[in-house]
Each structure stands twice: as C-alpha cells, then as structure tokens.
N, C-alpha and C positions, 0 to 999 in steps of 0.2 A: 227831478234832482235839484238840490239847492247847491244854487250859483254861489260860491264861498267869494267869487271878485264883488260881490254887492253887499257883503256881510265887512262889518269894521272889526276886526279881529286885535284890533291894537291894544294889548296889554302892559300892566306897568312894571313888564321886565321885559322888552325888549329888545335888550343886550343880550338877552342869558341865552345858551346855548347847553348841549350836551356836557354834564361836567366831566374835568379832566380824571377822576375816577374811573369813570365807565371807558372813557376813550382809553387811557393807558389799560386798564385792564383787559377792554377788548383786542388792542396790541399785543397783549401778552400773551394770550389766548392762540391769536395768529400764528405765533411764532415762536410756543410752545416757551418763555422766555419762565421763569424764576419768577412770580410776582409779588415784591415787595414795594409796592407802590399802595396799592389801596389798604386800608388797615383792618385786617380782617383775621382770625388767627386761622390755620390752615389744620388745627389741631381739635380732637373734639370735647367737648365740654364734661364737666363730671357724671358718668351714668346715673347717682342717685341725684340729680338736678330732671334727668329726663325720666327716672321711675316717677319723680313726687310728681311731673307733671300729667303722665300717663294713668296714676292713681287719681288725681285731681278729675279728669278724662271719665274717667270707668263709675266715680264715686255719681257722673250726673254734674258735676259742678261746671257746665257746659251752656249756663243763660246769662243776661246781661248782669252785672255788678251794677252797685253803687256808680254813682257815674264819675264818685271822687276817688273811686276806687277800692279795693276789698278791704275793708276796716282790719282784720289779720297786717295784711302784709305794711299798710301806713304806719300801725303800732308799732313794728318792726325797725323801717326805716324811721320812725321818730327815737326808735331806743339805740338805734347804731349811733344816730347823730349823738344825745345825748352824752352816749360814752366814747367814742371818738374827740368829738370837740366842744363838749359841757355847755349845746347849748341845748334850749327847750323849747319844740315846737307838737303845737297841740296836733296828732293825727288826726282829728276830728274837723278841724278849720284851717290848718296850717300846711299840710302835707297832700297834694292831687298825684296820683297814677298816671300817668303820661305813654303814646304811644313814641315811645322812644323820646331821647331827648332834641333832636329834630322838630320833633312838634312840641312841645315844651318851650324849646326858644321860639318858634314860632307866637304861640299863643301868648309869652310871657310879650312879646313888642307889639303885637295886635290886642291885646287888650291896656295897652298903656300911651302906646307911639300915637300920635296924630297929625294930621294932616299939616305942616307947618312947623314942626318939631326936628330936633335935629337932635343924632344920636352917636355918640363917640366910638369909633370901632378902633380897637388897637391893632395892625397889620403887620407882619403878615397875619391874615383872621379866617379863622375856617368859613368855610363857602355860603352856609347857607345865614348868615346872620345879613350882610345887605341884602339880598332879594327880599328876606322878611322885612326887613325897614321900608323897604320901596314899595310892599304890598299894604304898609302899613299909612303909607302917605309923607312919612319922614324922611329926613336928608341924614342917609349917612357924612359923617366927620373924620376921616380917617389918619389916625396919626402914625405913623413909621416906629417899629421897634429899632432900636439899635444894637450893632452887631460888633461887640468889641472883644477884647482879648478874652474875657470870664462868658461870654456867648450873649444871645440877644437878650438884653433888655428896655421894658418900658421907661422911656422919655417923664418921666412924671411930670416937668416943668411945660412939656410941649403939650401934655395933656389938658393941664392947669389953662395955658395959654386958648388952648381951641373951644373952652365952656364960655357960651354966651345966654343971654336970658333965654335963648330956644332950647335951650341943653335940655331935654328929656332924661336920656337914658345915658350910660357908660357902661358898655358891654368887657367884660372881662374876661381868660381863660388861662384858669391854670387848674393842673400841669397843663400845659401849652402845647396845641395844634395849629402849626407841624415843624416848630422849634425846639421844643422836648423842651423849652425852660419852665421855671417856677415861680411864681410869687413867695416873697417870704416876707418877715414881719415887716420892713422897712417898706415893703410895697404899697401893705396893708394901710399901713399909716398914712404912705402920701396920698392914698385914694380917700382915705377917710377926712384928711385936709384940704380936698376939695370939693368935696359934697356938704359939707360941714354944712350949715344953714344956708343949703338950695333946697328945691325943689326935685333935683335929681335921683333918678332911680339907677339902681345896679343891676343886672342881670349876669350872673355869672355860674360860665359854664364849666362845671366841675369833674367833668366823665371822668377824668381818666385820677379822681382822688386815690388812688388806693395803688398808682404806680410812680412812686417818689421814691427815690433812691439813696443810697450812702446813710442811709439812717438819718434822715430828713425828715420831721414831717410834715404832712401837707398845712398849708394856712390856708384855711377854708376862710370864705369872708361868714360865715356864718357863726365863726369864733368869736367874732368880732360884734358885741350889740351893737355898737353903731354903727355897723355896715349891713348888719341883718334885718335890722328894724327897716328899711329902704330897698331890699332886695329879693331876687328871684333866686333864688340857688338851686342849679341841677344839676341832676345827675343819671348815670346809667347803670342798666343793669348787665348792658349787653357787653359792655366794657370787661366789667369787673369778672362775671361767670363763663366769659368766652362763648357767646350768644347773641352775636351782635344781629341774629338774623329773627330774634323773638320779638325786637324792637317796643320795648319797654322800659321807662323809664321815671322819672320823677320831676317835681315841683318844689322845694321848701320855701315857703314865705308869709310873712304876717297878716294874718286874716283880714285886714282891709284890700292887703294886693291879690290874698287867692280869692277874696270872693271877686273880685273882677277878674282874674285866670279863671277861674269857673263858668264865670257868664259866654267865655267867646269857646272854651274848654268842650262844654255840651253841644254846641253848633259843629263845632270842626273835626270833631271824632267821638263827642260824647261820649265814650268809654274803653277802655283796653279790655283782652284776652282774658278771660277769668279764668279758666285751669293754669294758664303761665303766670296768673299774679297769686296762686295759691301754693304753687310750687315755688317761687320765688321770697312766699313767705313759711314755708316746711324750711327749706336751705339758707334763710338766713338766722335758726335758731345755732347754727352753729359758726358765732365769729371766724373760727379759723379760716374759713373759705377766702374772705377778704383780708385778715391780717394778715398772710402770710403769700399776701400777692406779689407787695416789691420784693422780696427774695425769688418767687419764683423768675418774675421778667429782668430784674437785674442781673442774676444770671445767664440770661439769654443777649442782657444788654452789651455783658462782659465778652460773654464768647463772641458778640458781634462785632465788639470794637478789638478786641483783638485779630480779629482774622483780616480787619483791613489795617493792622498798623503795620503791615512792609506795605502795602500799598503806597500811590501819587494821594490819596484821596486823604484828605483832612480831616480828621471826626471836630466835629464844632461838641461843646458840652451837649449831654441827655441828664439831664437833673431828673427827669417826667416822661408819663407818657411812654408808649411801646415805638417810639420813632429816630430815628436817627439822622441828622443833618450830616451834609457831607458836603467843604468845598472842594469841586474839584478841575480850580483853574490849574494848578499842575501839570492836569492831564489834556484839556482840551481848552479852546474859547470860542465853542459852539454857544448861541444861548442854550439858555436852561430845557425848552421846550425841545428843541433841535437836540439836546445831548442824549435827553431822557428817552426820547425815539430810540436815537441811535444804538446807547446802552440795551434798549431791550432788543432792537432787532437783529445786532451783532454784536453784545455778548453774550445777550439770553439772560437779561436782570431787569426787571421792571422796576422802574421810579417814580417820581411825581417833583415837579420842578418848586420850588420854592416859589417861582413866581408868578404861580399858579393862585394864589393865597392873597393877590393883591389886586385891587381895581385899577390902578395901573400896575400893570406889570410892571418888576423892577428888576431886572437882570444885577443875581450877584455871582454867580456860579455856584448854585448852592443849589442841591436835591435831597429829597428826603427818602427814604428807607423805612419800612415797619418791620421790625426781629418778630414781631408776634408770629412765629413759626415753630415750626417741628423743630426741630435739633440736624436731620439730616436736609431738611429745607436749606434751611442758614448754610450749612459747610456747600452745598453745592454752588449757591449765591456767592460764598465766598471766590470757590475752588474757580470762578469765570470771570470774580471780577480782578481777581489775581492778574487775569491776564491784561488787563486795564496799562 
C-alpha cells in the first residue's frame, strides 16, 4: 500500500474546501427544509428539448463531434448573437461548445492568465473564477461591489485604480451572481475606458442573459466592438433551457483568443455530448424558447418578492438572474453563515450567505434565494418564512 504521509500532496488551492452549494444543499436534504439556496430549477424542462435529444440518441448520433463543436448547433448560437446584439461572430473560428460554462471560464483564464499576472475579480464573484486564476498561476485582484440605495454596484474608479502593468484579465458577470444586478450602458463604457490601449483581456460571464427584467435589455459586452474584440464571452445552455444538469455551454471570442481557448479546450475535455448539442440545435430553431424567458421568471420574481413584503426581510433589487437578495438584519444579527444554517434547520428554507461569494468573507446580513421553482415550491417557502 502507498504511504500517501511521503507523497507531497500540496496543491495550488489549498484553501478550497467543499463548496457552500453542496454543504447547504446537503443541509437541506437533512432536514427536509425548502431549498432555495443552490440554483437549480426544481421544475422540468420542455419534453420536445428531451424528444430532439432522444431522437438525436436513436438517429446513432452517439460518437465524438468536432472538437469545436457540432457545426449545426455553433451556426445557431452565431445567428442568435447576431440578431439579439448585431454582433458577428464566425461559427467556424469564433464560437467553441463548451462542457458548461464552468469549463469555459476555466479554459478561457488557463489559456491566457500566467504565471505572474494578475486578474481583476469584481466581488461578490461566483466561486469558481479565483480557484481557476490560482490554477492558472495568477493573483486574483478583488474589488468590492457597492451596495447602495438602487442595490449593488461596480466601483468603476476602484477598478480603474487596482489595473497595474500585471493586469491580464478583468472578469466580469452580468446579470450578476448572486446579486441579481445588471450592467448597463454606462458600465459598458467605463470598462471600455479602462482597457482602452492595454493589454487587458475580458472574460465575461453571461449565463444568465436572457433573465433581465422590467423590459431591460441585457448589454452583452459583445455589443460592444471594442469590448468584443478583447474578450471571452459566455454563456449557458443549462440556464436558459432549465438543464443545468446537461452541462453545456459556450465560448464567443475573436479567432486569435479561440484559437488559444482551443489549444488548452482539446486537453481538458476535448469535446462535449453530441446528441445534447444536436438537440440543443433542433430547439434553438425556434427563438421563442429564449425570448420569452424574462417574462416567464419575472413572474415568478414578482410572486416572490411579494410574498415576503409583510415580512422583516428586505428585498435588495433583482434587475437579473433567477436570484433574490435579501437583508435580513431586521430579523436577526447572527452572521450570514450562522443565519442561513439556522433558516434551513428551523424554518425549513434553504439559503446561501452572500458572504459566501467573497475571499474574505464580508458580513452584511444579506442571503440569497433562487425563485427558479415550481409555483407550489415558492408559496410553501413563503408560507415558513412568514413565520420569520
């Protein structure tokens, strides 16, 4: 048997433990609680998404694809872009198939970040974007969003402030995880006023494009030529189609950045699912699926923020995104971590702590919620946190 005490086992994440995902969901599990914490919808996806992929199945289309991906379904996502945000990206060099966009941002700071480089992260920042910097050999940069009366936003000036000749990268996410805010044009600008003649790349995470609310629309940076021409832009499918579990998603960027995302792209998964990326291009011949997403979840946003306005709990804005902020020093001044336990294991409502989201943790009293549920899911969540 090998002796693992004479083996060096020291990796360069270190810190990183179980994420807080799996632990609250495992909580919730326990203790039978309501789980609005991890973001997953609890509802099932359209049956002719799971016939195309079944027929996809049965047709034999069942062996490796292109390794960029099934030339179908790229043409596709190049023609949504096109008519969504007028911009033009060649399927053929410009568009890679991605095993979710987890690996996508992965690959997009592993084939660019290096050793020595250092990489802007706006925080609160979804989880997996510093582990990839640190596997990459870069120094995450982390600037603090601000949380003011119109809800969180990005510091532009503190951004501007923290780029030095190391700056690599500036990771970006909107609609925003796990603030439900938005970039809008004004954002778009002052990011483009600071990359303006550097070196820096963008990498921006767009999953959740297609759930922007009040008749908003999203500002993809890929609107933007001079934010496109420098960037990674991606996206999900698992999002959009209520499939977060097919884990498939995408890449757009200018053929001198995909062909290096393709070099590191073939080593780390060399290629996705081929009957779910053939059914994902059957289902995206008919727009309505995705235009007609922010009405479906903004109505689920509504019945959600209504059922806690008798509540202690605060709704902070949801401009994006299936998620919901909530402070709720009102009601308690447990930390964030300590509340969100508490909530699930006595009142039966799972959450995830806002300060969850940050390398240092930052206690504001603030937890997030995901409505991506059933209808009867939501009312029962309500009907216990009522008793809040």
């Amino acid at each position: 048997m090998i002796q693992s005490a004479h083996l060096d086992l020291t990796s360069r994440l270190p810190a990183v433990g179980t994420t807080v995902f799996t632990v609250m969901s495992a909580l919730a599990a326990q203790h039978e609680a309501v789980n609005l914490g991890q973001g997953f919808p609890d509802f099932p996806c359209d049956p002719r998404l799971v016939g195309a992929a079944t027929t996809a199945m049965q047709a034999g289309l069942n062996q490796y694809p292109p390794m960029t991906g099934v030339p179908a379904l790229r043409e596709q996502i190049a023609r949504k872009i096109a008519t969504v945000y007028h911009a033009q990206y060649d399927p053929a060099t410009e568009i890679t198939i991605t095993a979710g966009a987890t690996q996508a941002v992965m690959t997009a700071i592993l084939c660019s970040v290096h050793p020595g480089d250092e990489v802007i992260v706006i925080e609160p920042a979804y989880d997996c974007y510093v582990p990839a910097i640190m596997l990459a050999g870069g120094t995450p940069i982390c600037v603090s969003m601000t949380l003011g009366a119109e809800g969180y936003e990005v510091p532009w000036p503190q951004v501007a402030a923290s780029v030095t000749p190391k700056t690599r990268m500036i990771i970006v996410n909107s609609p925003h995880n796990p603030t439900g805010s938005i970039l809008r044009a004004n954002d778009l600008q002052a990011l483009g006023d600071i990359v303006r003649n550097t070196r820096i790349l963008i990498l921006s995470d767009e999953v959740y494009e297609h759930m922007v609310y009040d008749g908003v629309a999203h500002a993809s940076i890929c609107s933007i030529p001079a934010l496109a021409e420098r960037a990674f832009v991606v996206s999900s499918f698992g999002k959009t189609y209520h499939v977060t579990g097919w884990k498939v998603g995408y890449v757009a960027a200018p053929p001198a950045l995909s062909a290096e995302f393709r070099k590191v792209h073939q080593f780390n998964v060399f290629t996705v699912n081929t009957p779910i990326q053939h059914a994902l291009s059957h289902y995206m011949d008919e727009p309505a699926h995705y235009v007609n997403l922010p009405a479906f979840y903004q109505r689920k946003r509504d019945l959600f923020q209504e059922g806690l306005a008798g509540t202690r709990f605060r709704l902070l804005p949801a401009d994006g995104t299936y998620f919901q902020c909530v402070d709720y020093s009102a009601v308690s001044d447990l930390p964030e971590d300590e509340f969100a336990r508490w909530l699930t294991v006595e009142i039966g409502v799972a959450a995830i702590p806002v300060s969850a989201f940050y390398q240092t943790p930052r206690e504001s009293g603030i937890i997030r919620f995901c409505f991506a549920k059933q209808d009867a899911t939501l009312h029962t969540a309500l009907a216990r946190l009522a008793k809040v």
